[in-house]
Backbone as JSON, one array per atom type, in Angstrom:
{
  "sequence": "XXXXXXXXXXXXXXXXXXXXXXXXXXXXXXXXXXXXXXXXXXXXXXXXXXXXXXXXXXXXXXX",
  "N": [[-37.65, -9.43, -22.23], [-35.39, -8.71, -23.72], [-35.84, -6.21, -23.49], [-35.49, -5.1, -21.09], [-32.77, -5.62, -21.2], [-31.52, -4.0, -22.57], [-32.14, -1.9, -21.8], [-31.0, -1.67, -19.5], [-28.56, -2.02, -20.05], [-28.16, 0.94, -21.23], [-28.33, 2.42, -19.28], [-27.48, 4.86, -16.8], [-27.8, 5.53, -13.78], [-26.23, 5.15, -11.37], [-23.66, 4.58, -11.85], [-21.69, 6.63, -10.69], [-21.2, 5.36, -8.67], [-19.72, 3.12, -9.52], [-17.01, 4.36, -9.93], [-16.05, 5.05, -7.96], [-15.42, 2.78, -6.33], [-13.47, 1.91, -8.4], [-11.75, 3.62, -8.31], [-11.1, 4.22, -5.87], [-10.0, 1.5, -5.23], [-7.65, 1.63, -7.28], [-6.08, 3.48, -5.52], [-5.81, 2.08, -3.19], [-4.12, -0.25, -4.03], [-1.93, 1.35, -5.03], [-1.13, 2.39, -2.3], [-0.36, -0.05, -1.41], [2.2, -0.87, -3.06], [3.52, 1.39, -2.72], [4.47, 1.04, -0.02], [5.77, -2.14, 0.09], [8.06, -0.93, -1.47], [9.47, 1.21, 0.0], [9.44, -0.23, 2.02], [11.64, -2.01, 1.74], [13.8, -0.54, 1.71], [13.73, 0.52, 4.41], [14.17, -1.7, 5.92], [16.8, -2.92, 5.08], [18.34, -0.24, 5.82], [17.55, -0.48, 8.67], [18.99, -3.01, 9.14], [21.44, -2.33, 8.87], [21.96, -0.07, 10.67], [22.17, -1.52, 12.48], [23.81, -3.27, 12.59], [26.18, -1.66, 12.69], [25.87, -0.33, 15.41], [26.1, -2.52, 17.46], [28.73, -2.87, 17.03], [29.64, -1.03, 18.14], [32.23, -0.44, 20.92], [31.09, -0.02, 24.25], [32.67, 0.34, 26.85], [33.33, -0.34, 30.04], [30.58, -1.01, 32.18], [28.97, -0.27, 35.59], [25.97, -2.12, 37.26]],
  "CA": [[-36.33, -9.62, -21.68], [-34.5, -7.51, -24.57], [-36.0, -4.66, -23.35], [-35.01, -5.45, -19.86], [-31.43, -5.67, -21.42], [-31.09, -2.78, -23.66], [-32.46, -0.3, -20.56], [-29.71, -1.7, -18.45], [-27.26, -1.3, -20.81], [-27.67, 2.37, -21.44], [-28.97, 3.19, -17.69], [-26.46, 5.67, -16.02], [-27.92, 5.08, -12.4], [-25.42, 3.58, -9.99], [-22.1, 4.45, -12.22], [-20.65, 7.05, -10.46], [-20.56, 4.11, -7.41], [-18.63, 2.26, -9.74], [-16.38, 4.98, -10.21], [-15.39, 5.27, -6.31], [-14.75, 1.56, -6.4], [-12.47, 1.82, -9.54], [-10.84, 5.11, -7.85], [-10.32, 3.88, -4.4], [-9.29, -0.14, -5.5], [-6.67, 2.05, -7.09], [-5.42, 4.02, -4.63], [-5.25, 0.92, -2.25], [-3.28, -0.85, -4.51], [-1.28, 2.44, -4.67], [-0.75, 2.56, -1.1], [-0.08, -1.08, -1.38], [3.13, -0.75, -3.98], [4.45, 2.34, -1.77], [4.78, 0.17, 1.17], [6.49, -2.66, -0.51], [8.57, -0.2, -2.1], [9.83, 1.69, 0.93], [10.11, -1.64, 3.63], [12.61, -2.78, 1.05], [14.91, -0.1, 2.09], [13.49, 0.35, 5.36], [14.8, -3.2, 6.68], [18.11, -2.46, 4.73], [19.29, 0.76, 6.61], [17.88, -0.93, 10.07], [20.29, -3.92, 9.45], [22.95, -1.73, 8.83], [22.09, 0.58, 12.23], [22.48, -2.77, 13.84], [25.27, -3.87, 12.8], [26.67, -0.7, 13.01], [25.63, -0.1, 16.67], [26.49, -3.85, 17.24], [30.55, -3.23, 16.62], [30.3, 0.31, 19.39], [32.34, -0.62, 22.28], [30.76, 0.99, 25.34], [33.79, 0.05, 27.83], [32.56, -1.22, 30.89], [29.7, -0.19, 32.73], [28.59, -0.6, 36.61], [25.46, -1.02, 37.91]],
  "C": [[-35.3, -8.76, -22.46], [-34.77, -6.38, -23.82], [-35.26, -4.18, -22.19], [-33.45, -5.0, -20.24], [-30.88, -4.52, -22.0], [-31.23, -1.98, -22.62], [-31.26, -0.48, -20.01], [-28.25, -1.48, -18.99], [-26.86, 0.19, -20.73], [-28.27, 3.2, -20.41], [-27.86, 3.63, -17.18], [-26.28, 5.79, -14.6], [-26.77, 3.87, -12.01], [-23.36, 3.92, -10.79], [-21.22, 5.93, -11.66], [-20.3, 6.29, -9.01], [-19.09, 3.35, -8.04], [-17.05, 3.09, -10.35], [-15.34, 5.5, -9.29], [-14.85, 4.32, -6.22], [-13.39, 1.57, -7.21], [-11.19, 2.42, -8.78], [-10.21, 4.39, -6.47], [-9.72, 1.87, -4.37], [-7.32, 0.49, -6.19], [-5.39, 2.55, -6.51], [-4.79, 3.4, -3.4], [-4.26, 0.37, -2.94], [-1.73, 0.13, -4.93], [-0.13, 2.73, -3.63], [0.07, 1.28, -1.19], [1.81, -0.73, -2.25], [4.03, 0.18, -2.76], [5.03, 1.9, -0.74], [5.92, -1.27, 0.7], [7.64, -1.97, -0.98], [9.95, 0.59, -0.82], [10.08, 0.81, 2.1], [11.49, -2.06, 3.12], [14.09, -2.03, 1.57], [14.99, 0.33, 3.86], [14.49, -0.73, 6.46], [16.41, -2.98, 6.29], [18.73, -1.61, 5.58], [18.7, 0.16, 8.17], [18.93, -2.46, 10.15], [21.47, -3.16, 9.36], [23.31, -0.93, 9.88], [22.45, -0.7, 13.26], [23.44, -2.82, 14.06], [26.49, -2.46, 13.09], [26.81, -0.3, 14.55], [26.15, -1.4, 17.52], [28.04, -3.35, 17.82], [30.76, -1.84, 17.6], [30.56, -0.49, 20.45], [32.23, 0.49, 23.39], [31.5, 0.92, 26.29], [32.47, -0.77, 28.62], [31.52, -0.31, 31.75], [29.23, -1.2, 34.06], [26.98, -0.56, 36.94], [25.07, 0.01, 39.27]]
}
């Protein structure tokens, strides 16, 4: 069972998998932040087109 343990320790098979995982858990969480980041002002300037658009009087209109 040592032996078992010591091979697996210093076995290199399989770690550049865990290297895509690492890389792309990053990059989601990445993406993730950017989005949060950018809705924040997102939602901000469309309440302000509202209300902005909101307060235009268009006179009257027929149809």
């Amino acid at each position: 069972m040592m032996k078992f343990l010591y091979e697996f320790t210093f076995d290199e098979d399989g770690a550049i998998t865990v290297d895509w995982v690492v890389l792309s858990a990053s990059m989601v969480a990445l993406a993730l932040a950017t989005i949060a980041t950018v809705q924040t002002g997102l939602i901000s300037a469309a309440d302000h087109m509202s209300t902005t658009m909101a307060g235009i009087d268009m006179g009257q209109t027929t149809p």
